[in-house]
PLY file of the C-alpha trace (Angstrom):
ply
format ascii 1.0
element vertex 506
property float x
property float y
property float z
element edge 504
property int vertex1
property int vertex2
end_header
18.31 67.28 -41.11
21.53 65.29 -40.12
19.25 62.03 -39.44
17.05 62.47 -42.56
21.07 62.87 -44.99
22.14 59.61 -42.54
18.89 57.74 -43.96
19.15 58.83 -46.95
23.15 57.49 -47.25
21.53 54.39 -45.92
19.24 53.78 -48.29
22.45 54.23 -50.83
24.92 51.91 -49.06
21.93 49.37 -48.88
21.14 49.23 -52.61
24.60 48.90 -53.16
24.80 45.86 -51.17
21.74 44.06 -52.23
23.08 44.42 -55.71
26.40 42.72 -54.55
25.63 40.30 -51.96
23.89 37.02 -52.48
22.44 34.52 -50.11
23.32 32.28 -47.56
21.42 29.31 -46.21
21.40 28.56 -42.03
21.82 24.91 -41.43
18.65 23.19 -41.07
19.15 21.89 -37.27
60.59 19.55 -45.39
62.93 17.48 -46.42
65.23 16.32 -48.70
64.22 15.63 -52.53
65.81 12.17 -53.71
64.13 11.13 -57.25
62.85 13.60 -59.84
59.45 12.21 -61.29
57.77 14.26 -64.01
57.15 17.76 -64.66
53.56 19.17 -64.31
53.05 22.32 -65.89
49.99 24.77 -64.35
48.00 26.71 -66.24
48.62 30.05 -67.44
46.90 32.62 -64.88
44.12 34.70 -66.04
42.16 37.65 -64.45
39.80 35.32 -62.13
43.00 33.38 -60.51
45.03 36.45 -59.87
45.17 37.45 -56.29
43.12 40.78 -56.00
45.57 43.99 -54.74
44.92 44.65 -51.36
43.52 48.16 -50.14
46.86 49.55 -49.49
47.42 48.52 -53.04
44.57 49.93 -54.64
41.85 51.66 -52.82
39.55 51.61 -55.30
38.82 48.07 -55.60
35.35 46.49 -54.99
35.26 44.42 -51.48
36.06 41.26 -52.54
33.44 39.89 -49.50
30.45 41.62 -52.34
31.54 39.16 -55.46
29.37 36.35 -56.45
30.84 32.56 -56.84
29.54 30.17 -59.36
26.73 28.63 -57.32
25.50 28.41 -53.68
28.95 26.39 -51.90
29.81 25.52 -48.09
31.45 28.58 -46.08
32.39 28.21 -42.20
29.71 29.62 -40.41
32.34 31.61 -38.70
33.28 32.51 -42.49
29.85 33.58 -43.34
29.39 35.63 -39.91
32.68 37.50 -40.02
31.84 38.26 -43.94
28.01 39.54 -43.31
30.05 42.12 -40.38
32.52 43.25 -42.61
30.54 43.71 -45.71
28.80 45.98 -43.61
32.15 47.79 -42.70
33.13 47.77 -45.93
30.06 49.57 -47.52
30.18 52.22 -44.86
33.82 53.23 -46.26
35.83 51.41 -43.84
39.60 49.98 -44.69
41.01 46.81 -43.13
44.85 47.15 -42.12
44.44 43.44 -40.76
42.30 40.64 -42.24
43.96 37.67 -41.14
47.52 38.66 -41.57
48.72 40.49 -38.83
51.00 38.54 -36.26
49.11 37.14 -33.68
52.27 36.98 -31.50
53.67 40.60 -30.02
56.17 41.54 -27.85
55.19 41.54 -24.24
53.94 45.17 -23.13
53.23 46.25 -26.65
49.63 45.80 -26.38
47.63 48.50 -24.57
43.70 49.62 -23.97
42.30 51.55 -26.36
39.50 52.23 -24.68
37.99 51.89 -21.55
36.81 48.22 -21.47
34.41 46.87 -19.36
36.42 44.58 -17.02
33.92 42.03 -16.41
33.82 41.43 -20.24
37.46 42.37 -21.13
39.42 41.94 -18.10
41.31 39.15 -20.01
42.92 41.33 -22.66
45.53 42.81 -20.12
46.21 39.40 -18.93
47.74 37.94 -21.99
49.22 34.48 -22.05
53.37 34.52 -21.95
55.57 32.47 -24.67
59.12 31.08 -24.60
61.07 33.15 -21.85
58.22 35.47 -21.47
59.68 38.01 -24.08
56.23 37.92 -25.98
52.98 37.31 -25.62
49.70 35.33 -27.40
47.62 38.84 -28.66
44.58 39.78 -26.78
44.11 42.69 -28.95
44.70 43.70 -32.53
44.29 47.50 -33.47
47.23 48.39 -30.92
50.18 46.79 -33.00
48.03 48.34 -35.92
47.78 52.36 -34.43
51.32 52.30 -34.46
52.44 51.34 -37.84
49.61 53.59 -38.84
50.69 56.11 -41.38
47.75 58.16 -42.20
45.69 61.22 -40.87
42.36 61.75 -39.95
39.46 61.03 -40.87
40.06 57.46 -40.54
37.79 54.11 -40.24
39.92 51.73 -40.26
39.01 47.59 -39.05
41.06 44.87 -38.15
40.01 41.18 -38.19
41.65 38.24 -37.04
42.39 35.67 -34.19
42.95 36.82 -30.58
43.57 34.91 -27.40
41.96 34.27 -23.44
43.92 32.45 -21.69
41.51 31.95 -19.57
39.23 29.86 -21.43
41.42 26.63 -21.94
38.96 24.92 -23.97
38.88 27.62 -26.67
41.76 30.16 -25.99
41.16 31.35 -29.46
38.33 33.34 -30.98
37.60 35.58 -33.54
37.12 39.47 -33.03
37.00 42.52 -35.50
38.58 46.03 -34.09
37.91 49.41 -35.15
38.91 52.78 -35.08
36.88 55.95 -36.27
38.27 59.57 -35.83
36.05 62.29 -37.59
35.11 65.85 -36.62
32.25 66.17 -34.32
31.89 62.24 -33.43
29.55 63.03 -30.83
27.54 60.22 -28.85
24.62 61.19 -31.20
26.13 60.92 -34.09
27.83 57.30 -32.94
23.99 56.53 -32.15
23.40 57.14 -36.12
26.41 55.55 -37.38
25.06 52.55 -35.89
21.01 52.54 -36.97
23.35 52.92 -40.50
24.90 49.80 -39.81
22.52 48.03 -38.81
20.21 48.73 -41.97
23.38 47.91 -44.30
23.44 44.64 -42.22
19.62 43.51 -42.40
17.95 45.61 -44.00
15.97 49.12 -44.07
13.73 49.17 -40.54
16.97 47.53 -38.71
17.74 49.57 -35.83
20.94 49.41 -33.43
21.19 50.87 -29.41
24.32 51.71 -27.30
23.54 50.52 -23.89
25.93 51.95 -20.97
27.74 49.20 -19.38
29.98 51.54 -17.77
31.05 55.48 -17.47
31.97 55.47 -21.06
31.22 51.99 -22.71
28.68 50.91 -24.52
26.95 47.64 -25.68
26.01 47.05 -29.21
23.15 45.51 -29.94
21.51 45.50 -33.57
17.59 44.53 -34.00
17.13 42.59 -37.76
13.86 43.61 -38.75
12.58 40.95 -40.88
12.57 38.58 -38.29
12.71 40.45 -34.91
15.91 39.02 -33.57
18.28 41.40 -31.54
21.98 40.35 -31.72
24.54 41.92 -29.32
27.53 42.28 -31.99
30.09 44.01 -29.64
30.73 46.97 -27.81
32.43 50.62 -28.12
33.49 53.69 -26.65
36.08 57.04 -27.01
38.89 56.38 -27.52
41.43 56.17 -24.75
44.25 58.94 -25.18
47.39 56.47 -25.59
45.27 54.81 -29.13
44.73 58.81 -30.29
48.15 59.26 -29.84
49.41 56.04 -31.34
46.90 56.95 -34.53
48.71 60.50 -34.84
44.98 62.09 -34.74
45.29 65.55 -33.80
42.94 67.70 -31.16
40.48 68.65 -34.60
39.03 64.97 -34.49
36.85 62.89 -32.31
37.88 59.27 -32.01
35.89 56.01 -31.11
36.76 52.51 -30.93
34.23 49.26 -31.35
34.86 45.57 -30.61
32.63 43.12 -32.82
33.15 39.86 -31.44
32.40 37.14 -34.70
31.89 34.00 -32.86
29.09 35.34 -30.58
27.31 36.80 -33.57
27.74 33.40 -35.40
26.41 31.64 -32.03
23.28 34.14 -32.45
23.09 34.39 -35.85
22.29 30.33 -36.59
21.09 29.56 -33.44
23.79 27.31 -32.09
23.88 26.07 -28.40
27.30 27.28 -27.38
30.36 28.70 -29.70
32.01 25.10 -29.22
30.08 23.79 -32.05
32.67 26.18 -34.26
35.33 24.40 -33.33
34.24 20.62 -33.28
35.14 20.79 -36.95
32.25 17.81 -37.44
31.55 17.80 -41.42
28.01 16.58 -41.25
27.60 20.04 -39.12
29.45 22.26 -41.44
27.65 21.00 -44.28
24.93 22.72 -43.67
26.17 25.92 -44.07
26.54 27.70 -47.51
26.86 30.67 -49.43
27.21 32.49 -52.71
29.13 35.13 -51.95
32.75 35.76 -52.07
35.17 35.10 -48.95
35.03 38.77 -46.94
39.24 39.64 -47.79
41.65 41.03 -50.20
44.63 38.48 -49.76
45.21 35.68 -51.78
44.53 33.56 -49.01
40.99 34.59 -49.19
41.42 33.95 -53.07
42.67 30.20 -51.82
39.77 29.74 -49.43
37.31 30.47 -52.45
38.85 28.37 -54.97
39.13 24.89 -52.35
35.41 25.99 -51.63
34.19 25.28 -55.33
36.36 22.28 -55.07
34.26 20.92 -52.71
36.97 20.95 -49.73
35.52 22.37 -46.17
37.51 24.78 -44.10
37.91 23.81 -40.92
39.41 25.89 -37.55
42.06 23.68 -36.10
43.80 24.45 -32.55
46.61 27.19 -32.48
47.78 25.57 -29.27
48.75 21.74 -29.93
48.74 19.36 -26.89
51.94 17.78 -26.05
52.58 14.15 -28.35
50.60 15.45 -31.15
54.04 15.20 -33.17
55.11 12.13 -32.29
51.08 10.67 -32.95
51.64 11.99 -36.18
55.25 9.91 -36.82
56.88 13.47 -37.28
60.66 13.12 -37.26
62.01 14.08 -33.63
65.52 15.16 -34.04
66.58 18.34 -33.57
67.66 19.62 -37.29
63.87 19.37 -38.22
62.35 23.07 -36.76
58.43 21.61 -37.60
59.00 18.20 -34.99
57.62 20.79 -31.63
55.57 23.75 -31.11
56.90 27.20 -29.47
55.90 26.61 -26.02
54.10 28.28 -23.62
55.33 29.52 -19.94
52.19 27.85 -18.56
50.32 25.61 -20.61
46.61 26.26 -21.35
45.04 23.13 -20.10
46.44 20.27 -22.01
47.65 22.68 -24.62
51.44 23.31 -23.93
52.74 24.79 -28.00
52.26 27.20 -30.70
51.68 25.27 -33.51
54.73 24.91 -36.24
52.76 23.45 -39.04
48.90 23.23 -39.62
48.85 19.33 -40.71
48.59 17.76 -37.14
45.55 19.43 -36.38
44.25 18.42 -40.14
44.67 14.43 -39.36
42.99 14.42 -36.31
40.22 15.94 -37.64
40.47 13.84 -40.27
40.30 11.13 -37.50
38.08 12.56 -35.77
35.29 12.43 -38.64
36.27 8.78 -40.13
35.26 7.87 -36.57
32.28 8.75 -36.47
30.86 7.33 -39.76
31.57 10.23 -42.60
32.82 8.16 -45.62
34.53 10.74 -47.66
36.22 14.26 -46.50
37.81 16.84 -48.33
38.78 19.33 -45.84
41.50 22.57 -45.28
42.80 25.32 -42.85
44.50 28.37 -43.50
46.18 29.66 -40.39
49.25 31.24 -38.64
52.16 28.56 -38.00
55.01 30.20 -35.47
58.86 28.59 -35.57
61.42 30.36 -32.95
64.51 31.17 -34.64
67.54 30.85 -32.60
68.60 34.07 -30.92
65.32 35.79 -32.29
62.80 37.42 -29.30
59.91 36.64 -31.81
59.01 33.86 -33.99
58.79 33.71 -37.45
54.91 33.93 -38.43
53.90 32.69 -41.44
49.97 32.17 -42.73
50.20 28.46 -44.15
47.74 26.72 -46.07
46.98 22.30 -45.40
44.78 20.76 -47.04
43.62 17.01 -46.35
41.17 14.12 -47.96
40.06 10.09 -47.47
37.52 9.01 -49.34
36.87 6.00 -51.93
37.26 7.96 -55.37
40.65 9.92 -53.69
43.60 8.53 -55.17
47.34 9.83 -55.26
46.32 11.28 -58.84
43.25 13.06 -58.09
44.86 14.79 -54.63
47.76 16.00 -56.70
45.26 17.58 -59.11
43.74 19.55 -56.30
46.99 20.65 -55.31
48.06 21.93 -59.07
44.90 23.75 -59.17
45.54 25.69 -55.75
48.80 26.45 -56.68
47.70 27.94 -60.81
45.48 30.24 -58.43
48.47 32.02 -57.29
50.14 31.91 -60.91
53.01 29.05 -60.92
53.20 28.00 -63.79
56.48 25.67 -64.15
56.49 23.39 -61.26
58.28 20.42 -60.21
57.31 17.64 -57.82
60.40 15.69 -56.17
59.81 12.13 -54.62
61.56 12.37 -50.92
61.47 9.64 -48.44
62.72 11.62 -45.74
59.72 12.82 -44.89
58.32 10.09 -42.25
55.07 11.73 -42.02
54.09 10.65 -45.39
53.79 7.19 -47.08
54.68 8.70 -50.06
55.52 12.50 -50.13
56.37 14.95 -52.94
58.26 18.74 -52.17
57.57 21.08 -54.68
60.03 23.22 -56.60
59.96 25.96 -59.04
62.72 26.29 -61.68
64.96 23.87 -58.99
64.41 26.26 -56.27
62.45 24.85 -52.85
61.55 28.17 -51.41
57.91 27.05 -51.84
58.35 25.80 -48.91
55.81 22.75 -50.03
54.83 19.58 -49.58
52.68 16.98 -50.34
51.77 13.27 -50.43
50.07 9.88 -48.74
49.88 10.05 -45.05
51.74 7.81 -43.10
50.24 4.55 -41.91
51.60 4.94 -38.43
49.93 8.35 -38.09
46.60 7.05 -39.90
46.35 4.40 -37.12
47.18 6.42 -34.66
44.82 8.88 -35.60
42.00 5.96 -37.02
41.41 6.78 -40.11
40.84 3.46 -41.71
41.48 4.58 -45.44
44.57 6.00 -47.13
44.61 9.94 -46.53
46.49 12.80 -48.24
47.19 15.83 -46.83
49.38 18.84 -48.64
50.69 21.63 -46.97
51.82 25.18 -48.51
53.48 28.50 -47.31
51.29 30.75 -48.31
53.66 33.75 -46.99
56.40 32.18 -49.04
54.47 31.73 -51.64
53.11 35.18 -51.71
56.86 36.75 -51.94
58.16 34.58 -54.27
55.68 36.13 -56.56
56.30 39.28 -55.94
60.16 38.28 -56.17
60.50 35.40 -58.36
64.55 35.62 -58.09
65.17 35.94 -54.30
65.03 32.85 -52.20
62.46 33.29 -49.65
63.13 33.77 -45.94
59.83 33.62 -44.06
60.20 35.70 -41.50
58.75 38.10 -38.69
0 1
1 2
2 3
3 4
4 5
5 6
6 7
7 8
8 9
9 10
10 11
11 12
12 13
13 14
14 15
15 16
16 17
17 18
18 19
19 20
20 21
21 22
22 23
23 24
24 25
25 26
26 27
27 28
29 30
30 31
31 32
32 33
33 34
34 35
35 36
36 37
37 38
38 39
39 40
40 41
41 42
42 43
43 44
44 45
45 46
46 47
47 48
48 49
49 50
50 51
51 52
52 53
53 54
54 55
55 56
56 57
57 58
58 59
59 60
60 61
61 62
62 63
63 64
64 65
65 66
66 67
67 68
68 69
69 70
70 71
71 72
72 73
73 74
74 75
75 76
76 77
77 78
78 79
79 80
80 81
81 82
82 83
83 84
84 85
85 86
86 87
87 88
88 89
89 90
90 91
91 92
92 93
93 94
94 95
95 96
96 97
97 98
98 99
99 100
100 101
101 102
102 103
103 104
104 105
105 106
106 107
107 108
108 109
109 110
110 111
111 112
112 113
113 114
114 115
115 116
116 117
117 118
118 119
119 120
120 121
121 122
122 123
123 124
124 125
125 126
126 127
127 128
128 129
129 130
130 131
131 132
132 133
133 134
134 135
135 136
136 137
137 138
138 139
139 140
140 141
141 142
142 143
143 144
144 145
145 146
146 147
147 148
148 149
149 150
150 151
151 152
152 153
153 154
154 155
155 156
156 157
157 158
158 159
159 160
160 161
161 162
162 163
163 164
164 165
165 166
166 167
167 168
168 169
169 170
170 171
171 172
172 173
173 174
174 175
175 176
176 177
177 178
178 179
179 180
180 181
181 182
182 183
183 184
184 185
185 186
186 187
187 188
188 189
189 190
190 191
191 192
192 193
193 194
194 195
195 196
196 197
197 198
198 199
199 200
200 201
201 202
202 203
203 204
204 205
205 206
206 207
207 208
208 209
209 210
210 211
211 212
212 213
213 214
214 215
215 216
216 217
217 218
218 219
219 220
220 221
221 222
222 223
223 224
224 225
225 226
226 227
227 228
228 229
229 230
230 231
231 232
232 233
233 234
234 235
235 236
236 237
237 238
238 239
239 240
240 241
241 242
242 243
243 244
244 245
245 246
246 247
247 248
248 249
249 250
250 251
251 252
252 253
253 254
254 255
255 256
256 257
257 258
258 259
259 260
260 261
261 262
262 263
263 264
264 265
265 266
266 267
267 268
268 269
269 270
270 271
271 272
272 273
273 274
274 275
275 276
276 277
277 278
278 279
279 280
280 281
281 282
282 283
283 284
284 285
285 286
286 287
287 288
288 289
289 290
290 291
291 292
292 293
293 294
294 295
295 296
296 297
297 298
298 299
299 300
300 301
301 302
302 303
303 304
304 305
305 306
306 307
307 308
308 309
309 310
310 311
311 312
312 313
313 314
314 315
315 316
316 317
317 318
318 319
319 320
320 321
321 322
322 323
323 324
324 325
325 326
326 327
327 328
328 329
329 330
330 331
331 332
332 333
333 334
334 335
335 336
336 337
337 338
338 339
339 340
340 341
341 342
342 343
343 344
344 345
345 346
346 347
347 348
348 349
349 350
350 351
351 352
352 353
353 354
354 355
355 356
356 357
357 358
358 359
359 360
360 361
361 362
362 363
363 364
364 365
365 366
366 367
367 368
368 369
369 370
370 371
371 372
372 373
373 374
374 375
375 376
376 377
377 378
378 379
379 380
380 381
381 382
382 383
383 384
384 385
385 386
386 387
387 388
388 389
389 390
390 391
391 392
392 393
393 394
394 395
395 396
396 397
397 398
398 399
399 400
400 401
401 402
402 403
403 404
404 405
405 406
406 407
407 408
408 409
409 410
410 411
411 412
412 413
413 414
414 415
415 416
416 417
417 418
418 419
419 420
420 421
421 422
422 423
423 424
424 425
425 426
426 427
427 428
428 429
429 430
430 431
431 432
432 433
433 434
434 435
435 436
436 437
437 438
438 439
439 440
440 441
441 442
442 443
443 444
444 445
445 446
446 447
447 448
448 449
449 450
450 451
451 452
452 453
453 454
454 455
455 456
456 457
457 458
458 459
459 460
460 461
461 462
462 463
463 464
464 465
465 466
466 467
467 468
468 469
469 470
470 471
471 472
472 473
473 474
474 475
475 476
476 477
477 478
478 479
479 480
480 481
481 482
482 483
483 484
484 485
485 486
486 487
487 488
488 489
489 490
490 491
491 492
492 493
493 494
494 495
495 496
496 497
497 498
498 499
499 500
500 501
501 502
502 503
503 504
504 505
């Protein structure tokens, strides 16, 4: 009876998400203002450019990863990967506490197992990678932080998404993984079996099945079988979970708890048949052309509102490095004096290959890839990142995190004019509607650079303008590039607190 009510809710959560999703297509193979220039008034915000509450906010909302854009647009395949695992998550009543946003820098020894992982697959989340003094650490995992600050009782599903970090793999420290947590009564290893036969028929289809192979006393592999075309996909892997992540959750002796691991680039490595996950992170445009879909960016945030809208504008995201390799600064003619807390990264005790620093601002990493494509033949790009920056405060043990958003473009139709009307229209998305832009020449790593205000104030924390032809040589790109960058944490609290200067912090 139990299996025939789990097919049955199936069958439910299915039709519900074939009457949401749409397709997707594999590929086929701050400085000082000097002179005031004119004021540029955004439009007024209406329901579409509103950022959607999160679930905290309101529960009820529809997953915004189930919407449908306005025609069949590029998405990152790691976009379109992490969004076909989540929608999934999301139709079998999970919440996300962390879809992006959580800090991806923790205090050293806050991090802990919770569960007991396979040490020849996770033996590099307890050996994290050690910032600054060695008071904190890069995050190897990201439902620990999460369990603590929890503030809710069983039953619980609760997912977390976002960046972690293996020092071990100095080519691609970074990756993306999804966490979760379950706690129900009676979670027994046959009723974990069902839960995941559900998922995997709310992730391709009815006839989809899913196993839990033992990899250890009490771990399991996941691996999901798509029906329609007979491919089996190892997605992750799970077990109980350990005592110290019940006790963090506050889930009492009444409830059962498990914990999973979905790990997003694999699946995207299986999922369009790529050679290795390093194709991700080449950022080549030609390659992430040929990915696309209709469906809405898998997130509540506004940055997730942000990646949508620069999608049906054409722009492609791109995954830049967290870790910058020493010079990157100076190659981009950064100013190198002390005052200026962007001009070097947050270092690491022992650098990761060539990589030495957290990043401080995402627009390095945009003009070499910039660079990188003008090289090798692409005539126009219209590219953008949205990603964690990290600036150490003096006297503070952690940095200041912020999520930042920099976009960049070359091309022969991209003028000064049309750049700075792809900037207006990001910022109407998050409702600024008075804005002024303020000619600086301060800023060195611009030809010609604007800050942005509102009413006077510059706690927009914004910028934007012609790159500088120092960095565009140095970085061959043989046209004139623009690049814009935005605090999207700043920008997020100024709207929820129009008359308080913002202080991005921790």
């Amino acid at each position: 009876m139990k299996r025939i009510l789990s097919i049955i809710l199936s069958l439910v959560m299915l039709l519900g998400m074939m009457a949401g999703c749409a397709s997707e297509a594999p590929p086929s193979g701050s400085a000082e203002p000097t002179d005031a220039i004119e004021q540029t008034v955004a439009p007024e915000p209406t329901a579409e450019t509103e950022p959607r509450a999160g679930p905290e906010q309101n529960a009820e909302s529809e997953p915004q990863g189930v919407s449908v854009l306005s025609g069949t647009i590029n998405r990152h395949p790691l976009g379109i990967a992490a969004d076909r695992l989540k929608e999934a998550l999301y139709m079998m009543g999970f919440r996300f506490v962390d879809n992006g946003d959580g800090m991806e820098i923790e205090a050293a020894g806050e991090s802990f197992a919770t569960w007991e992982e396979p040490g020849d697959v996770f033996g590099w989340q307890s050996d994290p990678a050690y910032l600054g003094k060695g008071e904190c650490v890069l995050r190897t995992r990201i439902l620990p932080v999460q369990l603590n600050a929890l503030n809710q009782s069983a039953p619980l599903r609760l997912a977390a998404h976002g960046n972690v970090y293996n020092k071990n793999d100095l080519e691609l420290a970074k990756r993306s993984q999804i966490e979760g947590f379950v706690a129900e009564q009676g979670l027994s290893l046959d009723f974990w079996n069902d839960f995941w036969n559900q998922y995997a028929i709310v992730l391709f289809g009815l006839g989809s099945t899913a196993a839990l192979e033992s990899v250890g006393e009490e771990s399991f592999k996941i691996t999901v079988t798509n029906q329609s075309d007979g491919n089996t996909y190892e997605i992750g892997y799970t077990g109980p979970a350990s005592d110290e992540a019940i006790s963090a959750a506050g889930v009492n002796d009444d409830y059962d708890a498990w914990v999973f691991i979905l790990d997003v680039d694999q699946f995207a490595v299986q999922y369009f048949s790529l050679p290795d996950r390093s194709v991700l992170y080449e950022n080549d445009i030609e390659f992430l052309k040929q990915f696309t879909s209709d469906t809405a960016s898998g997130g509540y945030t506004p940055d997730y509102r942000l990646i949508d809208t620069l999608r049906q504008m054409r722009y492609l995201q791109v995954c830049g490095d967290s870790i910058y390799p020493d010079g990157i600064y100076v190659k981009m003619n950064m100013i190198q004096e002390e005052w200026d807390t962007n001009n070097s990264g947050y270092l690491l005790v022992e650098p990761l290959g060539e990589h030495v620093a957290m990043r401080t601002v995402l627009t390095p990493s945009i003009e070499d890839i910039l660079g990188r494509n003008y090289q090798s033949g692409v005539e126009e790009a219209f590219i953008f990142e949205v990603g964690h920056i990290f600036k150490q405060g003096e006297g503070e043990t952690l940095p200041r995190e912020t999520v930042s958003l920099t976009m960049g473009a070359y091309g022969p139709d991209v003028t000064m004019e049309s750049f700075t009307a792809d900037v207006e229209a990001v910022l109407a998305l998050l409702g600024f509607t008075s804005l002024h832009y303020v000619q600086t020449d301060m800023a060195i790593a611009y030809e010609l650079c604007y800050v942005i205000l509102k009413d006077g104030d510059p706690s927009l924390n914004g910028n934007y303008g012609q790159i500088s032809t120092i960095a565009t040589e140095n970085f061959g790109i043989g046209d004139p590039a623009f690049m814009a960058n935005l605090d999207i944490t700043a920008m997020v609290q100024l709207m929820k607190n129009p008359d308080a200067l913002i202080e991005s912090a921790h």
